[in-house]
C-alpha positions in Angstrom: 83.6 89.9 83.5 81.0 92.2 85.2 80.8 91.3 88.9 77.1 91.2 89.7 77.3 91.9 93.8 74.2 90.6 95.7 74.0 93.2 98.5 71.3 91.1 100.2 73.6 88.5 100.8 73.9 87.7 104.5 77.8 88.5 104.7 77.2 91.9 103.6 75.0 92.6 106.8 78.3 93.4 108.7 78.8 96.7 108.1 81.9 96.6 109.1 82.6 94.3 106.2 81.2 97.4 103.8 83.5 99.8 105.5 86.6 97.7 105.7 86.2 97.1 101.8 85.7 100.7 101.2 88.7 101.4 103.2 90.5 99.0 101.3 89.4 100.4 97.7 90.7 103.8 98.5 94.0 102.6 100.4 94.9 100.2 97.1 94.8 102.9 94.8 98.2 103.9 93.0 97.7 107.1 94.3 95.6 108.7 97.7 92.5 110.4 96.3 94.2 113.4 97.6 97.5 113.1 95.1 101.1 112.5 97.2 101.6 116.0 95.4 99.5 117.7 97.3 100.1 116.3 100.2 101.8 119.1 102.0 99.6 122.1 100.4 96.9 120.3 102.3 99.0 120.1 105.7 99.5 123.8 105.1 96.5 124.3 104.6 95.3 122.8 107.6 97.9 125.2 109.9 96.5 128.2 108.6 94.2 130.6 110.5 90.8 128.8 111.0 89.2 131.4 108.7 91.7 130.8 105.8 91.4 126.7 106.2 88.1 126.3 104.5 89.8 128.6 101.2 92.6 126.7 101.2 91.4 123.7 101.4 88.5 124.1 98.3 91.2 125.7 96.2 93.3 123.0 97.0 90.8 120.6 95.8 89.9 122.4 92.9 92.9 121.9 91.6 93.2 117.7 91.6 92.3 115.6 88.8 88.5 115.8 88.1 87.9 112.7 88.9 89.2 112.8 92.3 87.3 115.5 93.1 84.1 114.1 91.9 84.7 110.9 93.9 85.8 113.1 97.0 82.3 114.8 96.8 80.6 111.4 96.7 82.2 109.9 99.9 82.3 112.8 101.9 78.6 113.6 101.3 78.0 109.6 102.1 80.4 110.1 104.9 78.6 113.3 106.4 75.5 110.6 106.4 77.2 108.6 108.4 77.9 111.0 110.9 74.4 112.5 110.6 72.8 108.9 112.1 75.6 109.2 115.0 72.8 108.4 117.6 72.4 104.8 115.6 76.4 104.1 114.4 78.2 105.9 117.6 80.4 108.0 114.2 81.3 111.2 114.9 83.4 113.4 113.1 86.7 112.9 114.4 85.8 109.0 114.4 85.1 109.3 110.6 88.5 111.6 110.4 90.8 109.1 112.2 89.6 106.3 110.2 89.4 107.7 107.2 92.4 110.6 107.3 95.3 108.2 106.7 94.1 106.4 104.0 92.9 109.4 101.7 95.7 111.5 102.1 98.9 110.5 103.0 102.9 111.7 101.8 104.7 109.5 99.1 107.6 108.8 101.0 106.4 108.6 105.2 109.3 111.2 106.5 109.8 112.3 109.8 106.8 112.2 112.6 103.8 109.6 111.7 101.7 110.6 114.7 102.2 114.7 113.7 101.0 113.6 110.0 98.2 111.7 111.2 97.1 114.5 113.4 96.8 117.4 110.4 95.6 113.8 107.9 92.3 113.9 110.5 92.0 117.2 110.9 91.8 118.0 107.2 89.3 115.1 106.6 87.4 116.4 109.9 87.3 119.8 108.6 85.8 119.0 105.0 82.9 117.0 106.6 82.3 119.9 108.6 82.6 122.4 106.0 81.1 120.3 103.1 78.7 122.6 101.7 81.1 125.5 101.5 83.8 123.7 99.9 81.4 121.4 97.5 78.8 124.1 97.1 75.2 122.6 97.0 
């Protein structure tokens, strides 16, 4: 049955409610929206010279399943937004990165150090906002 949401519904006025449930979509999928396989081509990626990041990365992307990369373009255009109204929501990139990092891209199997993975997971997500027309084009 088609879920009919009522957005004017007075518990949706907490965004926080919005953003947890987003949060929540993308961390119950089978599978990050960037694939466990690419996990560490992304990480790599990351290390790189800061010139050769931004290539890396949009190959990289190029090269998931369509669909993730549509929806990638979707949320980090919505998530640049957010950002954009920083004066209003207090968001700023790295705020957007850190919350949003570990639960789009994350390894299969959590190996070795958390905190260095969640450092490179933010940075990656930090530097697609910031680089969003170049990797996404227009």
């Amino acid at each position: 049955p088609d879920e009919k949401l009522d957005l004017n519904d007075s518990k949706w006025e907490d965004i926080h409610v919005i953003t947890g449930a987003l949060k929540m979509f993308f961390r119950e999928l089978p599978e990050p929206l960037f694939t466990y396989n690419h996990f560490n081509d992304f990480v790599n990626a990351i290390k790189q010279e800061p010139r050769q990041r931004v290539p890396a990365v949009k190959d990289l992307i190029k090269q998931l399943p369509k669909p993730n990369q549509d929806t990638m373009q979707v949320l980090f255009r919505h998530l640049k937004r957010v950002v954009e109204n920083g004066e209003k929501n207090r968001m700023t990139y790295q705020s957007i990165a850190i919350v949003f990092g570990p639960t789009l891209l994350k390894p299969e199997k959590e190996t070795g150090n958390i905190a260095v993975h969640t450092v490179y997971q933010n940075q990656i997500v930090e530097l697609i906002l910031l680089e969003l027309n170049s990797i996404f084009g227009r």
